[in-house]
DRENFI-906836 format. One line per field, with one value per residue (C-alpha): residue number from 1; residue in one letter; chain; x negated, y, z negated. Coordinates in Angstrom, 2 decimals. Example, Ala and Ser with C-alpha at 12.3 -4.5 7.8 and 13.67 -1.06 7.14 Angstrom:
<recs>
n	c(1; 2)
res	c(A; S)
chain	c(A; A)
x	c(-12.30; -13.67)
y	c(-4.50; -1.06)
z	c(-7.80; -7.14)
</recs>
This chain:
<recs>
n	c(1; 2; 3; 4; 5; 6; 7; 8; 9; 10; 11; 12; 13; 14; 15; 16; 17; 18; 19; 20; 21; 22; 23; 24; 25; 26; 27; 28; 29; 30; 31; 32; 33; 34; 35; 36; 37; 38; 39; 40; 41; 42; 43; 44; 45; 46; 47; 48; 49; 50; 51; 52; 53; 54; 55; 56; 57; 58; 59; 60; 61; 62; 63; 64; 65; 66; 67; 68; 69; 70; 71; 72; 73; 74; 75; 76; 77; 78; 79; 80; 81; 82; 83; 84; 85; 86; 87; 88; 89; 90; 91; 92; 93; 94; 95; 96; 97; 98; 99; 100; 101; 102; 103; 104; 105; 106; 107; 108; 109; 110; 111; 112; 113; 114; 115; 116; 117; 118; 119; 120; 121; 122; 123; 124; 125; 126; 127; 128; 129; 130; 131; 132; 133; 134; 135; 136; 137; 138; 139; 140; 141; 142; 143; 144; 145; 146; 147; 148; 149; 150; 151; 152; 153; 154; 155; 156; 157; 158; 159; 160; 161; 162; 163; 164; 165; 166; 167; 168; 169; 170; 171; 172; 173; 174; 175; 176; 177; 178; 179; 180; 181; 182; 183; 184; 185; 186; 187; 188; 189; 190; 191; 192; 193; 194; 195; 196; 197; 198; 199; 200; 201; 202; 203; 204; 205; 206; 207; 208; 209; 210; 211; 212; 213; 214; 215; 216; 217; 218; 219; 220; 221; 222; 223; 224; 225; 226; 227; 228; 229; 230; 231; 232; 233; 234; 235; 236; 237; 238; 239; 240; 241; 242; 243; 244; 245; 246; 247; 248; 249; 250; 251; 252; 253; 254; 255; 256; 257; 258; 259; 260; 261; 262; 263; 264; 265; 266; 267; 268; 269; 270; 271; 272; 273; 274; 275; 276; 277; 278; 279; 280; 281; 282; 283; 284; 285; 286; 287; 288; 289; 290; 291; 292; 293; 294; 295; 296; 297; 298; 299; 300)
res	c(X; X; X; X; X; X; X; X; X; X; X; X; X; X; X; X; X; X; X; X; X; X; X; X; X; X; X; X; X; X; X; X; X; X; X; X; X; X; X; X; X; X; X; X; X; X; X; X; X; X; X; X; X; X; X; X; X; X; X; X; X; X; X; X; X; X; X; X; X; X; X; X; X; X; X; X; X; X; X; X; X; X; X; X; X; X; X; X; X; X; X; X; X; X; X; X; X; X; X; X; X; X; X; X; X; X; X; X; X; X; X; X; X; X; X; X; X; X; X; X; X; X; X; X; X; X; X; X; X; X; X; X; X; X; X; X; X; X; X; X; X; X; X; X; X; X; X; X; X; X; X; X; X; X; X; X; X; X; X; X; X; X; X; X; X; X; X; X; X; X; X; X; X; X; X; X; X; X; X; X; X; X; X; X; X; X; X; X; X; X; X; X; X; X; X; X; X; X; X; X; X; X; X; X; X; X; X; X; X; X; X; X; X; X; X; X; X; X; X; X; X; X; X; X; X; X; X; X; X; X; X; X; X; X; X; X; X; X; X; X; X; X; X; X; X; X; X; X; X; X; X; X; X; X; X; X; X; X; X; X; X; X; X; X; X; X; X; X; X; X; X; X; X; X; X; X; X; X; X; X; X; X; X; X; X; X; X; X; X; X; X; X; X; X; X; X; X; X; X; X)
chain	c(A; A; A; A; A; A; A; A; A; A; A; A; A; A; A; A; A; A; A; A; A; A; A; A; A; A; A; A; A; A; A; A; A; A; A; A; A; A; A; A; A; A; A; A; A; A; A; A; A; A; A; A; A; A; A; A; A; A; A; A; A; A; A; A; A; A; A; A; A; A; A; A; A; A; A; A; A; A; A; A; A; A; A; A; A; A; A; A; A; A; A; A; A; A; A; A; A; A; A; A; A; A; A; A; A; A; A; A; A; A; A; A; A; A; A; A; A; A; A; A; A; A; A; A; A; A; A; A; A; A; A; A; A; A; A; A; A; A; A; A; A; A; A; A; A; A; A; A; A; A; A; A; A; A; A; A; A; A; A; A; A; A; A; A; A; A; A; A; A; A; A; A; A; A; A; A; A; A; A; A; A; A; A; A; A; A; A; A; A; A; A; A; A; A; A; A; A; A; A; A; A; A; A; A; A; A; A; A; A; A; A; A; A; A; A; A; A; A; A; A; A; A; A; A; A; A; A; A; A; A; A; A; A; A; A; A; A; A; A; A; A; A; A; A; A; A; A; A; A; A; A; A; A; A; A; A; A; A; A; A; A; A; A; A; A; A; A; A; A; A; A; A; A; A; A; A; A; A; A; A; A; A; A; A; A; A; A; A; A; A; A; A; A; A; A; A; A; A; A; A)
x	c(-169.17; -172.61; -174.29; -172.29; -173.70; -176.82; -177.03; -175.55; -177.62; -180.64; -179.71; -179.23; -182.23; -184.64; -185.04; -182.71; -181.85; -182.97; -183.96; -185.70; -183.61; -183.38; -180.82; -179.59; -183.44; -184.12; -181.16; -181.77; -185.22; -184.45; -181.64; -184.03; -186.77; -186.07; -188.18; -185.69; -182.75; -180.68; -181.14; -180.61; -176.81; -176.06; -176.79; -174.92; -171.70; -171.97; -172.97; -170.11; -167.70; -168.37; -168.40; -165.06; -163.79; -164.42; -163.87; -160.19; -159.77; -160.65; -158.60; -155.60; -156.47; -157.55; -154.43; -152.14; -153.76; -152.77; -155.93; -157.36; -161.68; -162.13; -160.26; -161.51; -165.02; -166.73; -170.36; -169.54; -172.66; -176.23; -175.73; -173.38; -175.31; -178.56; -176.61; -175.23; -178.08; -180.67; -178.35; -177.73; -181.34; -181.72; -178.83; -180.45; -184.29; -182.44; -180.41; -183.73; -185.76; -182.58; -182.45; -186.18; -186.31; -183.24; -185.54; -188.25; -186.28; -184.60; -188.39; -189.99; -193.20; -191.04; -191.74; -191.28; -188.19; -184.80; -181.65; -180.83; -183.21; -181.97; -178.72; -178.91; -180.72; -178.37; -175.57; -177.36; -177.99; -174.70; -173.06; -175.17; -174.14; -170.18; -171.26; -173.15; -170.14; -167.42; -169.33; -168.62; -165.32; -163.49; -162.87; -159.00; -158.49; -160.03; -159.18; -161.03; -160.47; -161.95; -164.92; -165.86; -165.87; -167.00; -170.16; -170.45; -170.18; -173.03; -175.05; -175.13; -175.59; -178.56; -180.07; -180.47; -182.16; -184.46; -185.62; -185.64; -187.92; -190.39; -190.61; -192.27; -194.07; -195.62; -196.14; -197.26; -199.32; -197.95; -195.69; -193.75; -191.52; -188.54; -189.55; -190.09; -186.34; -184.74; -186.79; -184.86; -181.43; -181.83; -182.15; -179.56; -176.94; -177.70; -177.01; -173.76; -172.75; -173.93; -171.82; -168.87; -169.12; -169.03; -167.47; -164.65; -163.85; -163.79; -161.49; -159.56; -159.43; -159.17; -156.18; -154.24; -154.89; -153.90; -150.76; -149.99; -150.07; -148.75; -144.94; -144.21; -141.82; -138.06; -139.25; -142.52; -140.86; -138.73; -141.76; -139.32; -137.45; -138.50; -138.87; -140.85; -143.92; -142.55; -140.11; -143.10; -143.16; -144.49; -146.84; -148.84; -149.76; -149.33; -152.33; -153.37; -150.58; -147.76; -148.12; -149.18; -145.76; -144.35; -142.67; -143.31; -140.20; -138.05; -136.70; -135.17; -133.81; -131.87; -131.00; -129.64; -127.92; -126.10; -124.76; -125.36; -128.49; -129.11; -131.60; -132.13; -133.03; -135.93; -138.97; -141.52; -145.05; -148.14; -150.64; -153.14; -150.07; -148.08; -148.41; -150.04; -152.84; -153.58; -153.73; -156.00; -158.32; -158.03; -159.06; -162.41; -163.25; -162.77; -164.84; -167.77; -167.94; -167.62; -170.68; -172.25; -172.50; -173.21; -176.27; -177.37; -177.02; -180.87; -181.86; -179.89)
y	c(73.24; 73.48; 71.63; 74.57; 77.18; 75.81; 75.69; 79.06; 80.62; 78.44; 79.99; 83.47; 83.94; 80.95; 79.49; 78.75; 81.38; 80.62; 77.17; 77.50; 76.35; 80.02; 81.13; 84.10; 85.65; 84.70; 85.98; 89.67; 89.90; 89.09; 91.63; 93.85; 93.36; 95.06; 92.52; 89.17; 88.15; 88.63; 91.99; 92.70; 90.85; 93.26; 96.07; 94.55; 93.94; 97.17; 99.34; 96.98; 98.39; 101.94; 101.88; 100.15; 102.60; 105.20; 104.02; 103.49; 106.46; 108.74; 106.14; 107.15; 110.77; 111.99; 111.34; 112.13; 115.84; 116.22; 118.98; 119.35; 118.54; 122.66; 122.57; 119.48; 119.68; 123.13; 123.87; 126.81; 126.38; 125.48; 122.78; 121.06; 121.60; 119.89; 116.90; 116.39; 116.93; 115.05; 111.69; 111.22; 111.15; 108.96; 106.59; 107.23; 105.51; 103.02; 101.55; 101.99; 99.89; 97.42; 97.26; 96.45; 94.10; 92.20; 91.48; 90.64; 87.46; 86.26; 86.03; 82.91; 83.38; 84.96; 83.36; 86.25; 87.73; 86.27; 87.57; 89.87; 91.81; 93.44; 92.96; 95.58; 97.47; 98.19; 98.37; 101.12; 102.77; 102.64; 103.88; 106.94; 107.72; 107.48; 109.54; 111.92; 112.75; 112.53; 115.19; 117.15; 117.59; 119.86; 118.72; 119.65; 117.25; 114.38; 114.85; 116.65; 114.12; 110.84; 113.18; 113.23; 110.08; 108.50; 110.72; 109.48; 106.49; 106.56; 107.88; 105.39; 102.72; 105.00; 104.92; 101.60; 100.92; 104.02; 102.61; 98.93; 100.12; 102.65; 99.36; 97.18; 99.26; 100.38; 96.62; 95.62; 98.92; 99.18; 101.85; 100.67; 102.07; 100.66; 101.39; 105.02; 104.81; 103.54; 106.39; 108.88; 107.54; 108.87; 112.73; 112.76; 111.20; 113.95; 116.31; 115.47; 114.96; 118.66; 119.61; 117.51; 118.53; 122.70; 123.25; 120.89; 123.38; 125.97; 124.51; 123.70; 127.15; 128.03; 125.98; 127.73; 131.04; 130.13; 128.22; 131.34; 133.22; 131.33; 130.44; 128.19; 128.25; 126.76; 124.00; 123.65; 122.84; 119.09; 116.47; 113.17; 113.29; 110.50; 112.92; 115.56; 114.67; 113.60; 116.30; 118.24; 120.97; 119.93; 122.74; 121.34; 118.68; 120.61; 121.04; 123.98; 123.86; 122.95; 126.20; 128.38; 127.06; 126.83; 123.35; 122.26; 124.34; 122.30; 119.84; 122.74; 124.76; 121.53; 121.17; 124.58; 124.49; 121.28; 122.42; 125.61; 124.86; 124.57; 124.80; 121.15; 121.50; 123.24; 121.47; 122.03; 123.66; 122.11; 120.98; 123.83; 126.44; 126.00; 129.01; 126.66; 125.55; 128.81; 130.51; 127.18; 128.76; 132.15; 131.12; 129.30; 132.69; 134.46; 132.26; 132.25; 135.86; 135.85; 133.67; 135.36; 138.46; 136.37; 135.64; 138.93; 140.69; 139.76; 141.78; 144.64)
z	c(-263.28; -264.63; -261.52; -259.70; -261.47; -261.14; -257.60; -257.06; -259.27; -257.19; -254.09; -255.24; -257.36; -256.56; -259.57; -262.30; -265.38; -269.10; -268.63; -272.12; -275.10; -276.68; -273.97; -275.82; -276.08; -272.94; -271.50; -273.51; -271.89; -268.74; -268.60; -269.98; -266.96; -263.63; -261.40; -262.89; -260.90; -264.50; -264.17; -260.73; -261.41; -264.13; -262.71; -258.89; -260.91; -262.71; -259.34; -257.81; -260.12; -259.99; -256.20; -255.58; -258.53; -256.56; -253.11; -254.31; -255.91; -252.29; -250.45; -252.91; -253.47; -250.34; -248.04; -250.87; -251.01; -247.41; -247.39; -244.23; -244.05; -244.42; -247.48; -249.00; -248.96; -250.18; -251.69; -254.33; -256.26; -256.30; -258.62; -256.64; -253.70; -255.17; -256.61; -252.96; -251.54; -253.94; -254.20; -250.55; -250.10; -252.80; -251.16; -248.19; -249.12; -250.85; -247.84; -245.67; -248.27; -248.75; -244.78; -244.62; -247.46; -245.56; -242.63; -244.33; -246.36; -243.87; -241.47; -241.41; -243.11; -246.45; -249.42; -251.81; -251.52; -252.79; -251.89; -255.03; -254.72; -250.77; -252.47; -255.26; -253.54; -250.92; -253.61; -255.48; -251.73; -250.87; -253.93; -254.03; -250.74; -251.88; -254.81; -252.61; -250.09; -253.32; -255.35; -251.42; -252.34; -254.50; -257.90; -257.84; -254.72; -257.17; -260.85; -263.74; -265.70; -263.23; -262.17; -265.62; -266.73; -263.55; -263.55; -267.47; -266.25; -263.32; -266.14; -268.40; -265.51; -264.02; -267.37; -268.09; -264.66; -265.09; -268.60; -267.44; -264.57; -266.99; -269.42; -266.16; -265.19; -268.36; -269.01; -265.44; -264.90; -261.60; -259.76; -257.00; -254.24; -256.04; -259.46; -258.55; -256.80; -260.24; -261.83; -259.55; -260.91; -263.43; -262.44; -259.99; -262.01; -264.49; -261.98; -261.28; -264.61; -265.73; -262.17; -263.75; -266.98; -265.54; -262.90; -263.28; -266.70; -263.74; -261.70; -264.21; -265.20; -261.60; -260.96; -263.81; -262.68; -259.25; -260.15; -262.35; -259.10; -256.71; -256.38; -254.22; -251.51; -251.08; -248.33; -250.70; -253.60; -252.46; -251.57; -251.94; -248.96; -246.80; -243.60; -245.34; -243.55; -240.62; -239.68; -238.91; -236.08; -232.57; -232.66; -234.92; -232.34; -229.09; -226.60; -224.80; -221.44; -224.61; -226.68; -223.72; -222.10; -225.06; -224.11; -227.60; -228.40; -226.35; -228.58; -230.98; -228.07; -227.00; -230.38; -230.39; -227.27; -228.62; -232.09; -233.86; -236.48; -240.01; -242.50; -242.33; -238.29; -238.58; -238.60; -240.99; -240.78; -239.80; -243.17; -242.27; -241.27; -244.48; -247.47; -250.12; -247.73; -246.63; -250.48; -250.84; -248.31; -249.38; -253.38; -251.32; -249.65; -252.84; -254.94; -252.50; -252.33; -256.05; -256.28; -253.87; -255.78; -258.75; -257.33; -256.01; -259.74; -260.74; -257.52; -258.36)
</recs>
């Protein structure tokens, strides 16, 4: 098992971890310095974590919202905005320099660069640019709750690579392009936490008012029947020649002309047609124009 290690640890980094006898010092400093292989396996395994944390979450949350993309993603602040904006960058250099370092190790006259370092690289890059298209999407579609401690999460993590980067390059006396990237973390992550930490109180807030006003309807109210979502009205997937002919309406006619219908014949809305998406949309319009005039009051 130890030969195993050994070798793995060989391949990955290019020389073996902690060969001195003091393994537990060793292994504390070399956690502690950004340019060791050590570190760049923490911080993979943490960036790992958060990233298939999330990744689940959307793939749970998202379809079981059953929000269409004009409802689920929504800039209603400048904060929000700026995190967005600032991390997908971020993500953005990151996966270029991860890309580029890739093609570089596996060339022929390499002799520098070991696998973990492309490999956390792109893991950071492509976790910022999850985080950047999560923080797109309204709060109430994800969780208060999640948002928050995810973004505490992300914090933490960006802060130990921001302080293991500032500590080599303080003791090298050198600033590189991925030094100054782990440096970044650190900002954006802070951004989105002060975002989390806000405006997920708002839509908390929001939600309550909302929910206080809006009552849903009969057919809104029973979600277990198995056919809820697929008794569904043909207009909600009828072209142009369908709903100008109006041969979508067909089916119920026949249906009609058969047996006289019930309750339980008529087919439901579309997502985007049905009363609870639409006072979704309506609350959006009402918030922007809110904020919108929140803005304007230190020209006035």
């Amino acid at each position: 098992m130890g030969s195993l290690t050994s070798s793995w640890t060989m391949n990955l980094c290019g020389s073996p971890i902690c060969s001195k006898k003091d393994v537990v010092s060793c292994a504390f400093k070399e956690i502690l310095d950004s340019s060791t292989c050590m570190n760049h396996l923490v911080v993979f395994g943490i960036t790992a974590l958060l990233t298939v944390a999330l990744a689940l979450h959307l793939l749970i949350k998202i379809p079981k919202s059953r929000a269409s993309a004009r409802q689920l993603a929504a800039f209603n602040s400048p904060l929000q905005l700026a995190a967005v904006v600032f991390n997908g960058c971020l993500g953005l250099l990151n996966l270029g320099l991860g890309l580029w370092m890739l093609r570089i190790s596996f060339s022929q006259d390499s002799s520098i660069s070991q696998s973990h370092w492309w490999l956390v690289i792109l893991a950071q890059g492509f976790n910022l640019i999850l985080t950047s298209f999560t923080f797109s999407v309204r709060t109430r579609f994800l969780g208060a709750t999640f948002v928050r401690f995810w973004s505490v999460g992300l914090t933490i993590c960006a802060a130990f690579i921001c302080c293991c980067s500032v500590v080599y390059m303080v003791e090298e006396k050198e600033i590189t392009f991925k030094a100054s990237l782990d440096v970044l973390l650190l900002p954006g992550a802070l951004i989105l936490l002060l975002y989390a930490i806000r405006h997920s109180h708002d839509e908390e807030g929001y939600e309550t008012n909302a929910n206080a006003l809006y009552k849903p309807l009969n057919t809104e109210k029973d979600h277990d029947t198995a056919d809820s979502e697929i008794h569904v009205t043909p207009f909600a997937k009828a072209g142009f020649f369908s709903v100008m002919s109006f041969w979508w309406l067909n089916p119920l006619m026949k249906m009609g002309y058969e047996k006289p219908l019930e309750d339980k014949d008529i087919p439901r809305l579309g997502s985007t047609d049905r009363a609870q998406n639409q006072y979704l949309m309506f609350l959006d319009e009402l918030n922007s124009k809110w904020i919108f005039c929140l803005c304007l009051i230190p020209f006035c």
